[in-house]
C-alpha positions in Angstrom: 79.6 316.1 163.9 76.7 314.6 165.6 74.4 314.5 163.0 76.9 313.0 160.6 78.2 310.1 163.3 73.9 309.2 163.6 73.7 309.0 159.5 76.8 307.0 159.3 76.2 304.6 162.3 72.5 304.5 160.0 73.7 303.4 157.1 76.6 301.0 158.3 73.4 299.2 160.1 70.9 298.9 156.7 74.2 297.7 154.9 75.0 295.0 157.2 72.0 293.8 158.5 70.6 293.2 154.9 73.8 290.7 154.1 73.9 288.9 157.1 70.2 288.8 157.8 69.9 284.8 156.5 72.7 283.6 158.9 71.0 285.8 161.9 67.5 283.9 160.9 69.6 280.4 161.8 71.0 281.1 164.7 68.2 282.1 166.4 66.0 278.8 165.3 69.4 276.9 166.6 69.8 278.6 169.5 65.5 278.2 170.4 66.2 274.3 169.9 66.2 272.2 173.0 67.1 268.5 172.9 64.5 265.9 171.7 63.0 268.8 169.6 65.7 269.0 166.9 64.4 270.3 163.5 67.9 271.5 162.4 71.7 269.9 162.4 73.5 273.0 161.3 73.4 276.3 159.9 73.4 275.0 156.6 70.7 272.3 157.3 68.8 275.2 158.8 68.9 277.4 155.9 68.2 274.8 153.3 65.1 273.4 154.7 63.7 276.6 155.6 64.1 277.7 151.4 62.3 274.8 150.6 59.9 275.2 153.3 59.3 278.6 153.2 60.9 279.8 149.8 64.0 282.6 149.6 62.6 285.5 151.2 61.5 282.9 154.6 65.4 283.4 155.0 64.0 286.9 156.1 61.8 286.9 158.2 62.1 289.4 160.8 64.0 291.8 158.8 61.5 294.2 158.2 61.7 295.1 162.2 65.7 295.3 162.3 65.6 297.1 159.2 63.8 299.9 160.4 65.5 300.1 164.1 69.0 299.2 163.1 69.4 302.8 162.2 68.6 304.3 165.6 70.6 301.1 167.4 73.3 301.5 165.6 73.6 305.5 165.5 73.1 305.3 169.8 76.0 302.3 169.6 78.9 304.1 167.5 77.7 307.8 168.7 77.7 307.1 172.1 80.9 305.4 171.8 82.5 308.3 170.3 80.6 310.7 173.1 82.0 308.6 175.8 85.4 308.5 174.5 85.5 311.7 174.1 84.7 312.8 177.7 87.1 310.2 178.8 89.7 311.4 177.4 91.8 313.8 179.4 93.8 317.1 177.4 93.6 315.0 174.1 95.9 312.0 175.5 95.7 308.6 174.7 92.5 306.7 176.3 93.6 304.1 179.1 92.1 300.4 178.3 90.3 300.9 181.6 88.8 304.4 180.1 87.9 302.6 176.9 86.3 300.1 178.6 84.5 302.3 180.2 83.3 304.2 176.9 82.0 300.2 175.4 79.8 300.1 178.5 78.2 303.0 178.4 77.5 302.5 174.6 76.6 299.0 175.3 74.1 300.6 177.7 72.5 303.2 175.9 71.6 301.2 172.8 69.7 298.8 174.9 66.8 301.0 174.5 66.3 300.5 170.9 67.7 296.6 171.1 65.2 294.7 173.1 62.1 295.7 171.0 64.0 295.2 168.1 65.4 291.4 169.3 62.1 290.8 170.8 59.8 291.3 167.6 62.7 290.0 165.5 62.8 286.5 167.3 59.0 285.8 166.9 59.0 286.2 163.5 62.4 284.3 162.8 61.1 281.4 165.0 57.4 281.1 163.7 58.9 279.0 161.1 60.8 276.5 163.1 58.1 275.6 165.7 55.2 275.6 162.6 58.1 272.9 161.0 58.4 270.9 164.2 54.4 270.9 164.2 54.5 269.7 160.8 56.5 267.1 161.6 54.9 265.7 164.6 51.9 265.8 162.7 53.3 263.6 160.1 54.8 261.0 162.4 51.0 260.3 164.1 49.4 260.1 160.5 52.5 257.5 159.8 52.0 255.6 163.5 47.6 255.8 163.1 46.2 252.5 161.8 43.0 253.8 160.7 42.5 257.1 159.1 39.8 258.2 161.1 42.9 258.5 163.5 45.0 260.5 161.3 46.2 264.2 162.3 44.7 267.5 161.0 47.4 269.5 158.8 48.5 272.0 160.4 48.5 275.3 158.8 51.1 278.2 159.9 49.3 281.8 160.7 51.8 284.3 160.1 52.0 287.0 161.7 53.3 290.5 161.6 55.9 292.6 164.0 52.7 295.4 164.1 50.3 292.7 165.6 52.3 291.5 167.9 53.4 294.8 169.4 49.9 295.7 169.5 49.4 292.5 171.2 52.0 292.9 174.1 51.2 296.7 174.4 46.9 295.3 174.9 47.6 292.5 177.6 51.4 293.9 179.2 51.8 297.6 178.8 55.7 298.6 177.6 56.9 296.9 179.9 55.8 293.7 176.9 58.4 294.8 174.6 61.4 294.8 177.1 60.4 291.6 178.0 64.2 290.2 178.3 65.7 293.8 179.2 68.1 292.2 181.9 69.6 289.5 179.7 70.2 292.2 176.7 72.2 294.4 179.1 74.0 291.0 179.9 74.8 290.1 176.6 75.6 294.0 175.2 76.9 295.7 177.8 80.0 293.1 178.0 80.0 292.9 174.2 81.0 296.9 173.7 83.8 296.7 177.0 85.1 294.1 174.9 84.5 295.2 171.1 85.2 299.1 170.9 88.9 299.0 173.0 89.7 295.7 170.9 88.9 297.3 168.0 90.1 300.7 169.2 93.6 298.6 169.1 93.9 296.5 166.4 92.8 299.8 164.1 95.9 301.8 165.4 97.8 298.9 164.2 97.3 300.0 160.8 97.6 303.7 161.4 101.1 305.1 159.7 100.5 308.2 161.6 98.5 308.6 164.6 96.8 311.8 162.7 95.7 309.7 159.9 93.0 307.4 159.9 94.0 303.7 159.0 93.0 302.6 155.4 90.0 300.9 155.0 91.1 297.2 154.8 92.3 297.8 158.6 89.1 299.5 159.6 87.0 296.5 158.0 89.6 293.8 159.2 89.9 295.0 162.7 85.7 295.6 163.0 85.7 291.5 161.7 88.1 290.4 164.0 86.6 292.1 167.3 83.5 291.8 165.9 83.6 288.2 166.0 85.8 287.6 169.5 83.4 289.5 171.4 80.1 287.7 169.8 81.9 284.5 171.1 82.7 285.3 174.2 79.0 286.6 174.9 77.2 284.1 173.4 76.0 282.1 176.2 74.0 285.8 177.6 72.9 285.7 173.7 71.8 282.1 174.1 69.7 283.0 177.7 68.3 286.1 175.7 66.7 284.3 172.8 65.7 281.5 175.3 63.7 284.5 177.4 62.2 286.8 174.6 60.5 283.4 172.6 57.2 284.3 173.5 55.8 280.7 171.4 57.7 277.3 172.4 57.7 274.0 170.6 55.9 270.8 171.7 57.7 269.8 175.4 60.0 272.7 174.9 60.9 274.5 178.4 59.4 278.3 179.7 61.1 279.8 181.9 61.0 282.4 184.9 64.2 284.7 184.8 67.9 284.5 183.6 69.0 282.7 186.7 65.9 279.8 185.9 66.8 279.7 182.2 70.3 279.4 183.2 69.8 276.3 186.0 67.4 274.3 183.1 69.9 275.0 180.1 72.5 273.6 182.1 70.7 270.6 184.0 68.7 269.6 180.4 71.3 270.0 177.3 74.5 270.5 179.4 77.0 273.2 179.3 77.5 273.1 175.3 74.0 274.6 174.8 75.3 278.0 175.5 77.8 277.7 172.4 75.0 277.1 170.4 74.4 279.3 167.2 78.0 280.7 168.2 79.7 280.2 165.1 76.2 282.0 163.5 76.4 284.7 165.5 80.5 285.3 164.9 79.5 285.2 161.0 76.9 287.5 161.5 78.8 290.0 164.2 82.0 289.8 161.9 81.3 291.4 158.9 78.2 293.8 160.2 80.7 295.6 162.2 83.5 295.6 160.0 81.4 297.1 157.4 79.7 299.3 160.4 82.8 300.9 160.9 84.5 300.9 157.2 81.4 303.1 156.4 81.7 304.8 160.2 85.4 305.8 159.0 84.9 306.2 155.8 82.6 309.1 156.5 79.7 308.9 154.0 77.9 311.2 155.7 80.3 314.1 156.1 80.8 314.1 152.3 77.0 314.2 152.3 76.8 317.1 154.2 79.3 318.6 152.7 77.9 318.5 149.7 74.8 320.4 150.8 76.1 324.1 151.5 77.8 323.6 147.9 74.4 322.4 145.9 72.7 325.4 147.6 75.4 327.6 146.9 
C-alpha cells in the first residue's frame, strides 16, 4: 500500500542518512575546494581535522535538515518509483529497460521538490566549517609574515548558524524561489541518477530471485542497492560537483561565484581542469552505496506492512 511504501521509504532514509552523514559532510567541503584554497587532502584528512577542529558531532553538521526531510525525499523517490512502474507496465508483463528508465526519471523528478531545500540548507551548514578553517589559516599566516604586532591579524571567530535562520534569511531578501536556488543542476544530477539506479538495480535484484514470485533474500536486495547505488553516484558526479558549486551561498577567500550551470561549468573546467568534476566522487559512492542498499533492504523487507498489520490485531 501507499501509506506503507511512504513509512518504509521514511525510515530507510533516517537509517541511512544517520551512518553515512560524516562521509556526506567531506565531500561536500572537497567538492567546495578550488585550487590555491586547499584546506583538505582527502576524506580522511577532511574528517580528522574537522574532529579536532570542531569536536565529533562537527562531523554533523547539517544533519539536523536531512534528518527531518529525508523522510519525505525518500518516500517521493521509492513510491514514485513504484507508481511509475506500475503504470508502465502493460497486463502484468515484464517492464522494458526503456519503460524502467522511464519509471527512474519520473522518480528522479518528483523528489526534486523536497531535495533542493534540503541540499541547499545542508551545504551551508556542512561548509561553514571549511571556509571559518581557511580563514583561520590565512589569519595565522599574516600574524606569522607581520614584523610588528601592531600588524598582527584579529582572530577570527566562527558564527554559527542555524538551517531556521537561514531559510528565514533567503525567504526575507528572495522569496521561495531562495531555497531552489540550484533547482536546474538537481534535476541534472537526479534525474540521470534514478534512469540509471532503479532499472540497474531493478536487474541485478532479479539475479538473486529463485522464483520470479518471491522476493530476493535480503543480502541481494542490500548488495544490488550498493552496487547501483554507487555506479550511478559515479557517473553523476560531475552535475553533483556543479550543484554544490551553485547552492554555496558563502565562498572562501579568492574562491569563484558563479552565474549558472553552463558558467560554473566553463570556470571549473578552465581553472582546476577536467578532474575537478571527480572530486568528492569516491565520498559520494561511499555515501550512495550503503544508503540505498539499506533504503531498499528496509524498502523490501517491509517494516511497515508488518507495522500495519499489526494494528487491526492490537485493536482487535
Amino acid at each position: 500500500s501507499l501509506p506503507a511504501k511512504l513509512i518504509n521509504g521514511g525510515i530507510a532514509g533516517l537509517i541511512g542518512v544517520t551512518c553515512v552523514f560524516p562521509i556526506d559532510l567531506a565531500k561536500t567541503r572537497l567538492q567546495n575546494q578550488q585550487n590555491g584554497q586547499r584546506i583538505y587532502t582527502s576524506m580522511s584528512d577532511c574528517l580528522i581535522k574537522t574532529i579536532r577542529s570542531e569536536g565529533y558531532f562537527g562531523m554533523y553538521r547539517g544533519a539536523a535538515v536531512n534528518l527531518t526531510l529525508v523522510t519525505p525525499e525518500k518516500a517521493i523517490k521509492l513510491a514514485a518509483n513504484d507508481f511509475f512502474r506500475h503504470h508502465l507496465s502493460k497486463d502484468g508483463k515484464k517492464l522494458t529497460l526503456l519503460s524502467e528508465m522511464l519509471a527512474g526519471c519520473g522518480a528522479g523528478t518528483c523528489q526534486v521538490i523536497i531535495t533542493t531545500p534540503m541540499e541547499m540548507l545542508k551545504i551551508q551548514l556542512q561548509d561553514a566549517g571549511r571556509i571559518a578553517a581557511q580563514k583561520k589559516l590565512m589569519a595565522a599566516q599574516a600574524q606569522l609574515s607581520s614584523s610588528s604586532a601592531a600588524g598582527a591579524a584579529e582572530p577570527v571567530v566562527e558564527t554559527r548558524t542555524t538551517a531556521t535562520q537561514i531559510t528565514r534569511e533567503l525567504l526575507r531578501s528572495k522569496g521561495i524561489a531562495g531555497l531552489y536556488k540550484g533547482l536546474g543542476a538537481t534535476l541534472l544530477r537526479d534525474v540521470p541518477f534514478s534512469i540509471v539506479y532503479f532499472p540497474l538495480f531493478a536487474n541485478l535484484n532479479k539475479l538473486g530471485q529463485k522464483d520470479p514470485n518471491v522476493k530476493a533474500p535480503f543480502y541481494v536486495s542490500f548488495l544490488s542497492g550498493c552496487v547501483a547505488g554507487s555506479t550511478a553516484a559515479v557517473a553523476v558526479n560531475p552535475c553533483d560537483v556543479i550543484k554544490t558549486r551553485l547552492q554555496s551561498l558563502q565562498r572562501g577567500v579568492n574562491e569563484d561565484t558563479y552565474s549558472g550551470i553552463l558558467d560554473c561549468t566553463k570556470k571549473i573546467w578552465q581553472k582546476e581542469g577536467p578532474t575537478a568534476f571527480f572530486k568528492g566522487a569516491y565520498c559520494r559512492a561511499l555515501v550512495i552505496a550503503p544508503l540505498f542498499g539499506i533504503a531498499q533492504v528496509v524498502y523490501f523487507i517491509g517494516i511497515a506492512e508488518f507495522l500495519l498489520d499489526m494494528l487491526p490485531k492490537h485493536r482487535a
